[in-house]
C-alpha positions in Angstrom: -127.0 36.7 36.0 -125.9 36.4 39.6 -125.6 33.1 41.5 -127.5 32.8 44.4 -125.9 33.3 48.0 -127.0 29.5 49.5 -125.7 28.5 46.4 -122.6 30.4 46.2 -122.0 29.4 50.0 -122.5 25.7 49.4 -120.1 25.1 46.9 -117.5 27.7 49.2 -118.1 25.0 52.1 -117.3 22.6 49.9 -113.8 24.4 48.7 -112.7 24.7 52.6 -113.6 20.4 53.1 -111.6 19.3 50.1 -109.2 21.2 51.5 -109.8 19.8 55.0 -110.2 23.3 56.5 -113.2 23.3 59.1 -116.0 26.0 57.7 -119.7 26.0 59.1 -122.3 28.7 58.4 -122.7 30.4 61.6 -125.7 32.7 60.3 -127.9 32.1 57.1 -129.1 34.9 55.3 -131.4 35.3 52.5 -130.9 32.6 50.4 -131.2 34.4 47.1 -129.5 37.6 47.1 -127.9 37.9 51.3 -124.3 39.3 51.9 -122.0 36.7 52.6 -118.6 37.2 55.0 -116.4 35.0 55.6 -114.7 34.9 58.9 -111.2 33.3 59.2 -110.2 32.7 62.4 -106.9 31.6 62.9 -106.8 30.1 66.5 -105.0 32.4 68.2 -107.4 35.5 68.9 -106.7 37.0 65.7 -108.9 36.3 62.9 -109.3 38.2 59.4 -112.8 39.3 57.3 -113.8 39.0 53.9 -116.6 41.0 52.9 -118.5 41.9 49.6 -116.2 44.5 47.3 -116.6 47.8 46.9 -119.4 48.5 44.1 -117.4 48.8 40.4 -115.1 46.0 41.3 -117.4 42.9 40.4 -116.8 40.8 37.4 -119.2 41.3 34.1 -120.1 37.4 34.7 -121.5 38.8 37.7 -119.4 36.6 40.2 -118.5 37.9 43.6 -115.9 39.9 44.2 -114.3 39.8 48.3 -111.8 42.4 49.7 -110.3 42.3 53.2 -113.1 44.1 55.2 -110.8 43.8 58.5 -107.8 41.7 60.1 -107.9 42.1 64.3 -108.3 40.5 66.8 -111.5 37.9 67.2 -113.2 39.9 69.3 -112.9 42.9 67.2 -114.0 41.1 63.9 -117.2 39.6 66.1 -118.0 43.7 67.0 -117.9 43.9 63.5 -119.8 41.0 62.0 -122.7 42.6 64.9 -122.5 46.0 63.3 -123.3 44.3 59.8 -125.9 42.1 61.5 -127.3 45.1 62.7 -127.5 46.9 59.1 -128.5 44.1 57.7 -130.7 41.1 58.9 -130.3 39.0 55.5 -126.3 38.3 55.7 -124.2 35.0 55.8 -121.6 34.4 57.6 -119.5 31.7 57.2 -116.6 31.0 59.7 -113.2 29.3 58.7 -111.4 27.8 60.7 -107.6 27.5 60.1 -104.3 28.6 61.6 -102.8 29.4 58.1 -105.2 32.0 57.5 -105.9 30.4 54.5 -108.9 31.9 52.9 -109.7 30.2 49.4 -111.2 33.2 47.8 -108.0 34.1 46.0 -110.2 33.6 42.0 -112.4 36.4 44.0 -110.4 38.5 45.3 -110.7 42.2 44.2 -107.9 44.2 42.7 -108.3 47.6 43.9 
């Protein structure tokens, strides 16, 4: 069975706050099955993107899996993030904010 986005994207926003990393959802998707990327941007015009893995690297529990869609500069990941938009109307993103780079999807991470 796989988890719902909004709820997938709730408990992520939670994750970053214990953590007391600023994260806001800067576009809502479809709550049930949208795309979710997470934006990390680390404050000084370079930022990093997390997107969905490739198709064959998701878990049999059917959890997410996240790979390193892109690391560039913020203006490059936003040309990006508009592409996807573009592709596809029903996608999350979610935007970190943190000069560490820190991501917290490291359980998600895919292993290519």
């Amino acid at each position: 069975m796989r988890l719902k986005s909004e709820l997938w994207v709730k408990a992520y926003l939670r994750t970053c706050a214990s953590a007391g990393v600023p994260a806001a959802v800067v576009r809502r998707g479809d709550d049930d099955a949208g795309v979710v990327f997470i934006k990390v941007a680390r404050l000084d015009g370079t930022a990093a993107l997390y997107g969905p893995a490739p198709a064959g690297l998701e878990r049999d529990s059917g959890e997410p899996r996240w790979s390193l869609a892109a690391a560039a500069s913020d203006a490059d990941i936003e040309a990006h993030l508009a592409r996807e938009k573009n592709l596809d109307s029903d996608i999350w993103i979610v935007e970190i904010e943190d000069r560490e780079g820190r991501h917290f999807l490291d359980a998600w991470l895919a292993s290519d």
